[in-house]
Backbone as CSV, one residue per row, in Angstrom:
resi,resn,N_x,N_y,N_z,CA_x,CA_y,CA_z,C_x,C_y,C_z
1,UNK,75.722,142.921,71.011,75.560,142.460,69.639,76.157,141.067,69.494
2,UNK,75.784,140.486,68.499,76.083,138.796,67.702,78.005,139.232,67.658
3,UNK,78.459,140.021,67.350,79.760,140.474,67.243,80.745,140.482,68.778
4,UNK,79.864,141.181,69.833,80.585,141.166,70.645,80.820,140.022,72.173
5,UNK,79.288,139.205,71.283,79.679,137.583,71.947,80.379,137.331,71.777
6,UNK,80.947,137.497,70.507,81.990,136.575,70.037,83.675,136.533,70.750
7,UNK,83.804,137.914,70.899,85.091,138.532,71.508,85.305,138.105,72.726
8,UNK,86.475,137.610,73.089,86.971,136.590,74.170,86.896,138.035,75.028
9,UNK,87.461,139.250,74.838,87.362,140.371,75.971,86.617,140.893,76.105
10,UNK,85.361,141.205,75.506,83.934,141.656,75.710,83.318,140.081,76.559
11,UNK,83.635,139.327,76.724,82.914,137.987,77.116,83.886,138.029,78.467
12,UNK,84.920,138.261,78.568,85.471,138.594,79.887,85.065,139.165,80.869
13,UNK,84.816,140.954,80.488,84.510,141.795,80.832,82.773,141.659,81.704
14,UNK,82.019,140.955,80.607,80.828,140.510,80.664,80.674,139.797,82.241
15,UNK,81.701,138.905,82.059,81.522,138.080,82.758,82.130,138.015,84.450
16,UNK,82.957,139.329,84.476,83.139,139.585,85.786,82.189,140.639,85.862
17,UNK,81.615,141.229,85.329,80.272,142.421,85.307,79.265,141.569,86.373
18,UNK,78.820,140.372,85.927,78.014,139.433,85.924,78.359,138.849,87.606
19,UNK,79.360,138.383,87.598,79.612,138.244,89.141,80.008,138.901,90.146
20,UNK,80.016,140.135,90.213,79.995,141.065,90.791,78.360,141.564,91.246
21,UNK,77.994,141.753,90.029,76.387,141.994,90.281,75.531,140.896,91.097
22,UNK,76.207,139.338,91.152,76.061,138.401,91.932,76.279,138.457,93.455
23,UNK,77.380,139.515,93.756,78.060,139.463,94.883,79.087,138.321,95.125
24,UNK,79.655,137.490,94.000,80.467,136.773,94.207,81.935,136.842,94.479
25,UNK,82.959,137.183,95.014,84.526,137.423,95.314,85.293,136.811,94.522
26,UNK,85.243,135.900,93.750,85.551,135.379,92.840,85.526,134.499,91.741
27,UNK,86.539,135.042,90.408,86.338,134.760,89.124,86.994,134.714,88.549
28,UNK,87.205,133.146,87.814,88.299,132.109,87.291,87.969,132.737,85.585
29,UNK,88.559,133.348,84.905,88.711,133.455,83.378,89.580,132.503,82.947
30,UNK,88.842,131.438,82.277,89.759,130.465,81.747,89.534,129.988,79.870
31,UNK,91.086,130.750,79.673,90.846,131.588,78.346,91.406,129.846,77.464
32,UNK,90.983,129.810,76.104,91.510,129.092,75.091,92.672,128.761,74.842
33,UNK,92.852,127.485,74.727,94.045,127.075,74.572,94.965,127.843,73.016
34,UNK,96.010,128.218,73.338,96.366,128.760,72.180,98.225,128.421,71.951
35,UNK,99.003,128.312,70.773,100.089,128.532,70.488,100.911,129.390,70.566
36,UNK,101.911,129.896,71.081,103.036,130.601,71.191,103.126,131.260,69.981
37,UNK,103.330,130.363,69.056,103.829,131.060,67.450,102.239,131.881,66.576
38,UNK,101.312,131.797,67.613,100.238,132.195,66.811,99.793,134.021,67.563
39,UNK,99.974,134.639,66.748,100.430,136.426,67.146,98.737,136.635,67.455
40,UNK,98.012,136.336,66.161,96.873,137.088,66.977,96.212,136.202,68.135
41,UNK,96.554,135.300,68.280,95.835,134.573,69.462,96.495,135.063,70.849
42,UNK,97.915,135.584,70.319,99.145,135.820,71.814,98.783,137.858,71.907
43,UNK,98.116,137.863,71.028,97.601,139.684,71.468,96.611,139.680,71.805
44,UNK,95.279,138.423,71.656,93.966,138.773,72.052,94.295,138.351,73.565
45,UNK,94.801,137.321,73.766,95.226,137.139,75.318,95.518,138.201,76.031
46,UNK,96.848,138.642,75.417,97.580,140.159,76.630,96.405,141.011,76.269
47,UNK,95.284,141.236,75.399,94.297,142.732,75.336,93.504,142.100,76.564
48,UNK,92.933,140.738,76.464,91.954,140.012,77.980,92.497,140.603,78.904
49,UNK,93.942,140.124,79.593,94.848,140.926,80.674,94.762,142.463,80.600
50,UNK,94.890,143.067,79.862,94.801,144.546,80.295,93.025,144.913,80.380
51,UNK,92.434,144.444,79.915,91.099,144.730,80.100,90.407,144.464,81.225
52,UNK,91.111,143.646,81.641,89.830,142.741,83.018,91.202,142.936,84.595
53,UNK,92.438,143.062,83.910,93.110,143.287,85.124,93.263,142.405,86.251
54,UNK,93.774,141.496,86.126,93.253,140.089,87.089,94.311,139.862,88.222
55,UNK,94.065,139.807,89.446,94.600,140.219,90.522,95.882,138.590,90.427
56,UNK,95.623,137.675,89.536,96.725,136.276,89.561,96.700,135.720,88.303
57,UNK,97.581,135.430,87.336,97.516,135.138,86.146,97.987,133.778,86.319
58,UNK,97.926,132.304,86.076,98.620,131.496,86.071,98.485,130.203,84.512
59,UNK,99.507,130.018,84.417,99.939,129.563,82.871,99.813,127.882,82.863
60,UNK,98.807,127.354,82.298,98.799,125.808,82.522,99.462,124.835,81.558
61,UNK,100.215,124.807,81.481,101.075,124.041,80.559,101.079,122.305,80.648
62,UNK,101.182,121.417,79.849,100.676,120.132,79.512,102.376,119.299,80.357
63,UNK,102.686,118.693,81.014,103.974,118.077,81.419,104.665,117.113,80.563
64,UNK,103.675,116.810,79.581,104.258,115.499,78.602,104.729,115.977,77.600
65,UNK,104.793,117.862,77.547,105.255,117.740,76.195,106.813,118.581,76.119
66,UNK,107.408,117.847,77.415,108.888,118.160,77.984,109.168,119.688,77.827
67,UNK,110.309,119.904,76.648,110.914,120.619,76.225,110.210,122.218,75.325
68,UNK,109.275,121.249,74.836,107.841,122.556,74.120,107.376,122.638,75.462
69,UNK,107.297,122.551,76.574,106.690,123.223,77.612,107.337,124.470,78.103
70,UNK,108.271,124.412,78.101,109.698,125.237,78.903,109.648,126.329,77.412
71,UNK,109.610,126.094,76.177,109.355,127.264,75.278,108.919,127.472,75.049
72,UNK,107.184,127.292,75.624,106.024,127.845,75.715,106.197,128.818,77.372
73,UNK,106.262,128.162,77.713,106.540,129.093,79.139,107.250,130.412,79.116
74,UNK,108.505,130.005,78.375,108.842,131.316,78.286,108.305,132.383,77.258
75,UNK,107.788,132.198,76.407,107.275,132.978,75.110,106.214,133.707,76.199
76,UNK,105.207,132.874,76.807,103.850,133.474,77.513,104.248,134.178,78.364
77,UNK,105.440,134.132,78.823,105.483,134.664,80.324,106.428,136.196,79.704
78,UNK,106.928,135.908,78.305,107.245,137.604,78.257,106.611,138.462,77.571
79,UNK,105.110,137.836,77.371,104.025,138.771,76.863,103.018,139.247,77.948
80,UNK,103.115,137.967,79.394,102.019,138.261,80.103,102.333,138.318,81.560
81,UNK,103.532,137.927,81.275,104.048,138.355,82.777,103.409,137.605,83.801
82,UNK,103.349,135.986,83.785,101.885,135.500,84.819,102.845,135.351,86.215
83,UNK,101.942,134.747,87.516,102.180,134.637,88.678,102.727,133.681,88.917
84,UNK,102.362,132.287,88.217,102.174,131.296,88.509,102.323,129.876,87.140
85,UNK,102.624,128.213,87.364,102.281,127.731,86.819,101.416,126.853,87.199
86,UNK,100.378,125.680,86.312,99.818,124.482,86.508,100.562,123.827,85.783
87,UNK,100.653,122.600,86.590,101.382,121.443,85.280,100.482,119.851,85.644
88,UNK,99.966,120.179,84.598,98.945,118.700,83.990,99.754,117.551,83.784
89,UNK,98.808,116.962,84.072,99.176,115.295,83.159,100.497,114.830,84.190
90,UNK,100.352,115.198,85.206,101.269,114.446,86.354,101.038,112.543,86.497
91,UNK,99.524,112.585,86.063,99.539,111.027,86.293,99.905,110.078,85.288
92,UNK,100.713,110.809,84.220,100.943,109.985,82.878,102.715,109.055,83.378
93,UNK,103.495,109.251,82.044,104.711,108.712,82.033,105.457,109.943,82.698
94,UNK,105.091,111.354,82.631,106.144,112.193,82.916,106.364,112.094,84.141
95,UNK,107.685,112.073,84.865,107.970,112.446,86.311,107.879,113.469,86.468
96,UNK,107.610,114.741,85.836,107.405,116.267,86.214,108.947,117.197,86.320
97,UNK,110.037,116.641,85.136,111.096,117.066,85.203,110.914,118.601,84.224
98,UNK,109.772,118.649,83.772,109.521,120.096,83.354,109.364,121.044,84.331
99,UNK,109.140,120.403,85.494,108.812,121.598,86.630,109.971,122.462,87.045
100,UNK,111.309,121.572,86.501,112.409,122.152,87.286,113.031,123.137,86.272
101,UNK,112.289,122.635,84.605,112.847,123.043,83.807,112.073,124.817,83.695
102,UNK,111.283,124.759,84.010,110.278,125.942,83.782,110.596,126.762,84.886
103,UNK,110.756,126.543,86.076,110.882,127.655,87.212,112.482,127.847,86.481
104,UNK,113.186,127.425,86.382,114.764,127.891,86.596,114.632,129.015,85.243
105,UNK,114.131,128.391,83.918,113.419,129.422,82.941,112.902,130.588,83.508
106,UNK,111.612,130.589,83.872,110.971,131.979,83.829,110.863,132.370,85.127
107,UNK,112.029,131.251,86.379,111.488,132.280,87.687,110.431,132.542,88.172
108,UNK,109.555,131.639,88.058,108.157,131.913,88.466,107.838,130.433,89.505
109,UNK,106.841,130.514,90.408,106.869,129.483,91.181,105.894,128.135,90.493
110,UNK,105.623,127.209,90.361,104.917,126.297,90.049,104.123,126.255,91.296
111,UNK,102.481,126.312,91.304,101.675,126.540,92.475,100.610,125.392,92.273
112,UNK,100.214,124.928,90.954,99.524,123.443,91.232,99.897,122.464,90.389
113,UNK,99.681,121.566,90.783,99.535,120.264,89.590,98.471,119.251,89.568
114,UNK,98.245,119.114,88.369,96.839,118.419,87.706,97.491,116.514,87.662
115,UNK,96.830,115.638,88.205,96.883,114.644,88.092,95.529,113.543,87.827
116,UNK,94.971,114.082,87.117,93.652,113.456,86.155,93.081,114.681,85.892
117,UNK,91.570,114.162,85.316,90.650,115.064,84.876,89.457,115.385,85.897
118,UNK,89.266,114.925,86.899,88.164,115.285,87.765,88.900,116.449,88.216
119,UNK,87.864,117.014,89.041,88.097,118.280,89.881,88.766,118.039,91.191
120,UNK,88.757,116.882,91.539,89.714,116.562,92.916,91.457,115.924,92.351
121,UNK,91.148,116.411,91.365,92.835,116.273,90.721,93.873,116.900,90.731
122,UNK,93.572,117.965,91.082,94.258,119.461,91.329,95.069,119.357,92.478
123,UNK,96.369,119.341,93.014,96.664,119.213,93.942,97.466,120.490,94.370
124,UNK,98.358,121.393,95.278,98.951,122.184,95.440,100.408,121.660,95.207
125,UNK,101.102,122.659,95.054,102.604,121.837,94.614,103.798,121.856,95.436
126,UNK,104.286,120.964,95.891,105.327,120.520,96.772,106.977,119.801,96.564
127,UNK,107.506,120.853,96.336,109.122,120.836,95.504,109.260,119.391,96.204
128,UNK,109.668,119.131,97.803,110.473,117.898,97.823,109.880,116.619,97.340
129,UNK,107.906,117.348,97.278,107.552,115.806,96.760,107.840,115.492,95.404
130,UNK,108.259,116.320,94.506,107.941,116.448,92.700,109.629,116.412,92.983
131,UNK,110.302,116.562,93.348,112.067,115.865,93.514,111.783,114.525,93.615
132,UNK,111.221,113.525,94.772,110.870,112.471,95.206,110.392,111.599,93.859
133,UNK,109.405,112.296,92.877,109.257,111.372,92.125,110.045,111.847,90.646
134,UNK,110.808,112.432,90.722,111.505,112.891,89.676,112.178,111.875,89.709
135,UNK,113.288,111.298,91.032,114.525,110.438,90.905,113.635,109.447,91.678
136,UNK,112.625,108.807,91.333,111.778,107.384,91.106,111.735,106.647,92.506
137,UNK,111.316,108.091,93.652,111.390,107.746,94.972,110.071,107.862,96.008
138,UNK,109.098,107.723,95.048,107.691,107.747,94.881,107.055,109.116,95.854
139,UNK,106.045,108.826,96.460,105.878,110.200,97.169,104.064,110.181,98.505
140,UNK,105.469,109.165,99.193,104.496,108.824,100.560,103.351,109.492,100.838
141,UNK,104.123,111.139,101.259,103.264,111.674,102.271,102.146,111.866,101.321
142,UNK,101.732,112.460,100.001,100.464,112.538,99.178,99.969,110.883,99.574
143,UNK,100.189,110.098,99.103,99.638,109.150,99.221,99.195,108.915,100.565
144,UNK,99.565,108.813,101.517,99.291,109.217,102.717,97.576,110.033,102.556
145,UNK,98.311,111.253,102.663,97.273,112.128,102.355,95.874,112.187,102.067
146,UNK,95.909,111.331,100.936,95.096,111.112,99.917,93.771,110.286,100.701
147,UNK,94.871,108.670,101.252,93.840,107.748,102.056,93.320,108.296,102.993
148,UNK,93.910,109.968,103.392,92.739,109.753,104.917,91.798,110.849,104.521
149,UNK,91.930,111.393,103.226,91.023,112.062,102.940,89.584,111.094,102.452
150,UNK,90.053,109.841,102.086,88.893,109.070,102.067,88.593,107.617,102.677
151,UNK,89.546,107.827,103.932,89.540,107.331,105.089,88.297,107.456,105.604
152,UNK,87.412,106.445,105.994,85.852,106.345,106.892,86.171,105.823,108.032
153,UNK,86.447,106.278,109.123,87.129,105.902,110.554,85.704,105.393,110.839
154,UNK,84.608,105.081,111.013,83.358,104.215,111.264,83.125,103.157,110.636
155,UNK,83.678,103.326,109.320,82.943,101.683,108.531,85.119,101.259,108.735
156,UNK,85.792,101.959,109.319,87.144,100.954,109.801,87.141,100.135,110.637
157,UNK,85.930,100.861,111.763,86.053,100.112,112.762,85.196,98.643,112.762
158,UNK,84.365,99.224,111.729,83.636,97.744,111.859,83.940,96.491,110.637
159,UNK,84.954,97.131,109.896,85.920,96.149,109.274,87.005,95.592,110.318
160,UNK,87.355,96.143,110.785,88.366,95.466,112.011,87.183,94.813,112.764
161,UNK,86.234,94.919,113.413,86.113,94.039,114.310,85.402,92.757,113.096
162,UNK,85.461,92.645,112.098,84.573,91.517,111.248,86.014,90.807,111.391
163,UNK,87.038,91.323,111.123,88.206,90.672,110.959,88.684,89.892,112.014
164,UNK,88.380,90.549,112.956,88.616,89.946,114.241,88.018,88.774,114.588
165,UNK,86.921,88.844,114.086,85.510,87.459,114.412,85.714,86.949,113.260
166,UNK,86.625,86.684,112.069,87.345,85.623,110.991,85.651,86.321,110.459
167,UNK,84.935,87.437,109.663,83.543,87.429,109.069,83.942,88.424,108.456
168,UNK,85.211,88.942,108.117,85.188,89.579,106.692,85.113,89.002,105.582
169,UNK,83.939,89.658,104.466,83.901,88.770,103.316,83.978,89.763,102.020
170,UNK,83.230,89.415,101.066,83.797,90.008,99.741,82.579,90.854,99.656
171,UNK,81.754,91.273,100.704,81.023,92.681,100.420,82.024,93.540,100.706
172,UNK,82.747,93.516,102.086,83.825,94.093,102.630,84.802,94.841,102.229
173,UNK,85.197,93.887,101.203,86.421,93.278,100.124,86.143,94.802,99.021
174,UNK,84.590,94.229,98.378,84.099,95.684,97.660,84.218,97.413,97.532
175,UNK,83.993,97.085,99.290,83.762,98.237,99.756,85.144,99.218,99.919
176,UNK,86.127,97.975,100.527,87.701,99.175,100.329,88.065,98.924,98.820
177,UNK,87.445,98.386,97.648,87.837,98.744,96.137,87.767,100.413,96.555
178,UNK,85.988,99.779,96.415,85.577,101.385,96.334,86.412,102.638,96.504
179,UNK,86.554,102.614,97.670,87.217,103.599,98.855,88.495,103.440,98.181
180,UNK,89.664,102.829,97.587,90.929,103.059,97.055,89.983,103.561,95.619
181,UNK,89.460,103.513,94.585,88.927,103.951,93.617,88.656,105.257,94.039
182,UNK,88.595,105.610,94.994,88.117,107.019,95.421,89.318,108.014,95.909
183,UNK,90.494,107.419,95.585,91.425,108.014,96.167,92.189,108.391,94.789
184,UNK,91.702,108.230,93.923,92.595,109.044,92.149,92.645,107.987,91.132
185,UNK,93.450,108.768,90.441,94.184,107.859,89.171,94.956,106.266,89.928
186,UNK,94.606,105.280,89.227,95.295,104.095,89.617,97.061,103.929,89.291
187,UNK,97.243,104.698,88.184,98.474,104.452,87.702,99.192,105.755,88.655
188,UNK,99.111,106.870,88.830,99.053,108.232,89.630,99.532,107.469,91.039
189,UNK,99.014,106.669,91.410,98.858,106.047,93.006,100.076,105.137,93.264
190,UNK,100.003,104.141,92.643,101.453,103.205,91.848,103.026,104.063,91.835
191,UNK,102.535,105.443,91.030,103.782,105.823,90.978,104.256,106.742,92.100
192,UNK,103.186,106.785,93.353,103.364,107.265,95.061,104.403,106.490,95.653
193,UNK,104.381,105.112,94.865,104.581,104.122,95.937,106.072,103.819,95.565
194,UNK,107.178,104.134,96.243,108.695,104.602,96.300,109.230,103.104,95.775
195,UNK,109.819,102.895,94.748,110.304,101.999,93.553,109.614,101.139,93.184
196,UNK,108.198,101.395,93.202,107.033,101.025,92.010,106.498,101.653,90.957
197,UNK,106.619,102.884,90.979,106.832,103.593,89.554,108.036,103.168,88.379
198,UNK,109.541,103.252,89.008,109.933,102.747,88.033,109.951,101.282,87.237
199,UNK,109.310,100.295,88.771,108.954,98.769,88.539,107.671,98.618,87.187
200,UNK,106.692,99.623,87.517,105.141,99.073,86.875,105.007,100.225,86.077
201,UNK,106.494,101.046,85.351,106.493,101.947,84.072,105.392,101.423,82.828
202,UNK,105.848,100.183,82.204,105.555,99.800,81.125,104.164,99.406,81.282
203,UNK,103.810,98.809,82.465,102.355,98.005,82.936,100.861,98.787,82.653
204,UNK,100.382,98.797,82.144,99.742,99.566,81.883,98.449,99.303,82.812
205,UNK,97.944,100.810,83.494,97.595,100.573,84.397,96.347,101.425,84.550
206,UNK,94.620,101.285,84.698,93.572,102.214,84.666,92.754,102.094,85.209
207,UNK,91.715,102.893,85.288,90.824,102.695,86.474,89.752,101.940,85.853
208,UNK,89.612,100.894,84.949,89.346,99.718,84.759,89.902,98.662,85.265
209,UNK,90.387,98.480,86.085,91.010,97.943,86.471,90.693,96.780,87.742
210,UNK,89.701,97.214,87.818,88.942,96.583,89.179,87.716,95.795,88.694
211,UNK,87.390,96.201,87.581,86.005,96.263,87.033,85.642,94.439,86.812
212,UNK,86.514,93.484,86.281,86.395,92.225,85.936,86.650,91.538,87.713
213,UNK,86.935,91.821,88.880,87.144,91.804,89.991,85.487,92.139,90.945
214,UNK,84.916,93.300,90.190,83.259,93.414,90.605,82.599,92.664,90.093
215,UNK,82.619,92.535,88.848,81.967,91.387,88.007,81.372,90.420,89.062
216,UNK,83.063,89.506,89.084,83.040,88.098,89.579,82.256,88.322,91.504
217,UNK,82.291,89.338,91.804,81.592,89.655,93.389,80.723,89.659,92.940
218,UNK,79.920,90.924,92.158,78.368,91.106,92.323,77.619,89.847,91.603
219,UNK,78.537,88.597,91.004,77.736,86.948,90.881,77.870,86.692,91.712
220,UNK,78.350,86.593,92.273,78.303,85.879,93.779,76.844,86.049,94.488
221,UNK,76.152,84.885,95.172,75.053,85.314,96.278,75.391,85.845,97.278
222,UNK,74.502,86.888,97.966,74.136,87.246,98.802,74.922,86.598,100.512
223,UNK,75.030,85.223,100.080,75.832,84.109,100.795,77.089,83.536,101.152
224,UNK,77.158,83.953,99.602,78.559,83.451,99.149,79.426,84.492,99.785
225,UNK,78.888,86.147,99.475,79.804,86.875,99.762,79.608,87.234,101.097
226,UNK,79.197,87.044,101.633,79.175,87.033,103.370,79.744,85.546,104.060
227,UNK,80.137,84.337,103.159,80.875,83.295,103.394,81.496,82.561,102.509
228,UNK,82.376,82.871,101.904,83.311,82.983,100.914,83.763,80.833,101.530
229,UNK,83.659,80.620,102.392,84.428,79.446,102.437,83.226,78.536,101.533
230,UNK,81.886,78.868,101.469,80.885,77.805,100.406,80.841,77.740,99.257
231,UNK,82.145,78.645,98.757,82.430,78.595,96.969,83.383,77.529,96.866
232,UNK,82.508,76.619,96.499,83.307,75.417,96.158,82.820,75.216,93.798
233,UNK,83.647,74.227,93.635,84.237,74.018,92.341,82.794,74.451,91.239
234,UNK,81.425,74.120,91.747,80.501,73.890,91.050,80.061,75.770,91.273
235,UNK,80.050,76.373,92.158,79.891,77.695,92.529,80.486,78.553,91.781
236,UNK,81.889,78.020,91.623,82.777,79.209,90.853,82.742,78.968,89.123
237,UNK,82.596,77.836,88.978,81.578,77.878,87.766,80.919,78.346,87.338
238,UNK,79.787,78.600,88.332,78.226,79.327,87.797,78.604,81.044,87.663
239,UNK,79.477,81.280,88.952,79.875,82.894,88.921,81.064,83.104,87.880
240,UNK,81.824,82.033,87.174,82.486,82.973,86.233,82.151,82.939,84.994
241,UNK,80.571,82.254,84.750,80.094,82.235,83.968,79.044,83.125,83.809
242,UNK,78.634,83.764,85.129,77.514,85.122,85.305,78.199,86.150,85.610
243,UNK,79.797,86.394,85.456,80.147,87.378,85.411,81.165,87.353,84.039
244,UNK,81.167,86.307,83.155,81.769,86.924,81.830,83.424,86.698,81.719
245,UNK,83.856,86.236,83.306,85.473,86.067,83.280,85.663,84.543,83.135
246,UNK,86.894,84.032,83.307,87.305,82.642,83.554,87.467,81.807,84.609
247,UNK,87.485,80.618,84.765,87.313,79.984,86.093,88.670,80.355,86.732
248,UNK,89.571,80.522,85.896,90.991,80.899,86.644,90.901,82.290,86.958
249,UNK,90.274,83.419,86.416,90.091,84.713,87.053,89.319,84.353,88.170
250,UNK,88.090,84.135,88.410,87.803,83.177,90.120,88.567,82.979,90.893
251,UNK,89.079,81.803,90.762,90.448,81.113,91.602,91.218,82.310,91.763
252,UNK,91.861,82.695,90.976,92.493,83.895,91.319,92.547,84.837,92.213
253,UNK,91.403,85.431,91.910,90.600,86.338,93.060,90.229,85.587,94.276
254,UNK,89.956,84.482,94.031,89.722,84.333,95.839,90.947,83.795,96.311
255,UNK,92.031,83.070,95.896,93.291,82.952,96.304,93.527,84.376,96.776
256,UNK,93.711,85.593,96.278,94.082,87.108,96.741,93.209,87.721,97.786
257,UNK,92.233,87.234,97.759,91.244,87.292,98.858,91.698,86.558,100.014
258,UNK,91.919,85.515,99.852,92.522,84.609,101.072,93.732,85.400,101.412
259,UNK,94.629,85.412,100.493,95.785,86.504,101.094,95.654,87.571,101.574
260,UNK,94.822,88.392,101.232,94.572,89.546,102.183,94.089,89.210,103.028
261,UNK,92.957,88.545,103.608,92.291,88.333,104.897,93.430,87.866,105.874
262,UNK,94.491,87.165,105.252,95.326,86.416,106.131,96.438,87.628,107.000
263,UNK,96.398,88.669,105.757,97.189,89.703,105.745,96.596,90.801,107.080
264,UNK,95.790,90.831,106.437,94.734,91.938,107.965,94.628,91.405,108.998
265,UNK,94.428,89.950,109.140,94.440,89.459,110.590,95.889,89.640,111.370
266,UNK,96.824,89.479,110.610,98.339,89.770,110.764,98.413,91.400,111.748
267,UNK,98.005,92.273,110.822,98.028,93.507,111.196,96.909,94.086,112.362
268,UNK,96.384,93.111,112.790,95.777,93.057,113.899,96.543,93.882,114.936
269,UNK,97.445,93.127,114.917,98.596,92.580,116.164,99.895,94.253,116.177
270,UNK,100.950,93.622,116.512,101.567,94.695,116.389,101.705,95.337,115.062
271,UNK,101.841,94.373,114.501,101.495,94.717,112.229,101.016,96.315,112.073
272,UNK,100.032,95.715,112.713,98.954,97.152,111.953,99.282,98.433,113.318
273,UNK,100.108,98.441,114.300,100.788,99.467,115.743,101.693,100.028,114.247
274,UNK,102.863,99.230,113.999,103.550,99.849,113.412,103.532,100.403,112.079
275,UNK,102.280,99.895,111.050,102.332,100.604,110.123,101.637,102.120,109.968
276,UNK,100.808,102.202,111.208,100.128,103.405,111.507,101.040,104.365,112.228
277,UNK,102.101,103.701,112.465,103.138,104.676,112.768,103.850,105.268,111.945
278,UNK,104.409,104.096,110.826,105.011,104.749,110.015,103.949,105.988,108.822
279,UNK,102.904,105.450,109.169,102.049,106.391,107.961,101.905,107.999,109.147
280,UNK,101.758,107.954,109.974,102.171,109.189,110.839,103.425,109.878,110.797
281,UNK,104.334,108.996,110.557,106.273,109.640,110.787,105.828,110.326,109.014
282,UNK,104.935,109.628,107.915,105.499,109.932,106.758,105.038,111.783,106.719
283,UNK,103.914,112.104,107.359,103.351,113.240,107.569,104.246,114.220,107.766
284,UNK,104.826,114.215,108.930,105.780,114.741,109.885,106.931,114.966,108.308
């Protein structure tokens, strides 16, 4: 009936009915956000739990909202008894000092944390790393992590050898945006990086961030960005005028361009022996 759509535990029930009859092993019930102080919302919840019986209950609580987290935690957890927490919004201002505040509370383990809104945001949770950025000591090994999950060991190699033959240019340049854009939150990433979180607190920092940086590339010809040394005064004109920025955002960018290229050729050498070491020791 029109009535028993409506019911969050008839729609439960429904709905592991439904995947079962699928043959599926598993099924995420992910119930409405609701208030502590609100009774019938905190009884239709515990009636969901006794109805559907769910082999892991876990409680997702928001990290920014400190102190109301820790007395939400506990209110839920002595009506529902869960397994587990999530704690969101890791990539904001909070260092995640609710995490310490909530296990010592309700004794329960903290098992993920949310650091954006995509689905590859979800990370599993790791006490010494969420200590690490608690006392503003960033948190290598994720970061680590992260790059070799979108690490392309084929298009590396043939960035190193362009580098090698002085023919890396600003398609190149593009392409590891990309590939760091693909690795999370920009501000999230910053605060990996062990006394740059507390340095680039205030800086405000997003994944717009690159975007006036593509601009000024995709004006560029075909030419230009495969030989960056033929942008001369009349060139960078025309491109920061077909991409909407200033002649000093230009200059800019290819001054930082020059510095990095100068930078990678560096790491050629022993440079780049030892920083692949240390990104190995950070694993370990």
């Amino acid at each position: 009936s029109e009535e028993e759509n409506k019911d969050p535990v008839s729609i439960a029930k429904a709905g592991i009915k439904h995947a079962k009859s699928k043959g599926f092993n598993l099924v995420i019930v992910d119930t409405a956000g609701r208030l502590a102080i609100d009774e019938f919302m905190m009884t239709e919840i515990s009636n969901i739990k006794k109805a559907i019986k769910p082999q892991e209950v876990l409680f997702v609580v928001d990290s920014m909202t400190g102190q109301d987290a820790v007395n939400s935690a506990k209110t839920f957890n002595d009506i529902l008894d869960f397994d587990g927490v999530v704690l969101t919004k890791l990539d904001g201002d909070s260092r995640g000092g609710a995490a310490l505040s909530i296990k010592s509370v309700v004794d329960k383990p903290i098992k993920f944390i949310g650091t954006g809104e995509k689905m590859d945001a979800l990370d599993a949770f790791h006490p010494a790393r969420m200590a690490d950025r608690i006392l503003g000591m960033g948190d290598v090994v994720s970061l680590v992590e992260r790059a070799q999950q979108q690490f392309d060991e084929e298009e590396a190699r043939k960035v190193q050898k362009k580098i090698a033959k002085n023919k890396f240019g600003f398609d190149d340049f593009l392409n590891q945006i990309q590939q760091v854009k693909k690795m999370g939150d920009m501000k999230d990433l910053v605060g990996m990086i062990p006394g740059a979180g507390k340095m680039m607190k205030d800086v405000d920092i997003d994944d717009d961030s690159f975007k006036h940086i593509e601009a000024i590339i995709h004006s560029m010809t075909p030419k230009e960005r495969s030989n960056p040394a033929l942008i001369d005064h009349s060139r960078k004109k025309r491109i920061s005028m077909g991409s909407g920025t200033s002649l000093d955002d230009v200059n800019q960018l290819m001054k930082q361009f020059s510095q990095m290229s100068k930078m990678m050729k560096m790491m050629q050498g022993d440079g780049g022996a030892k920083m692949m070491q240390m990104m190995q020791n950070a694993k370990k």
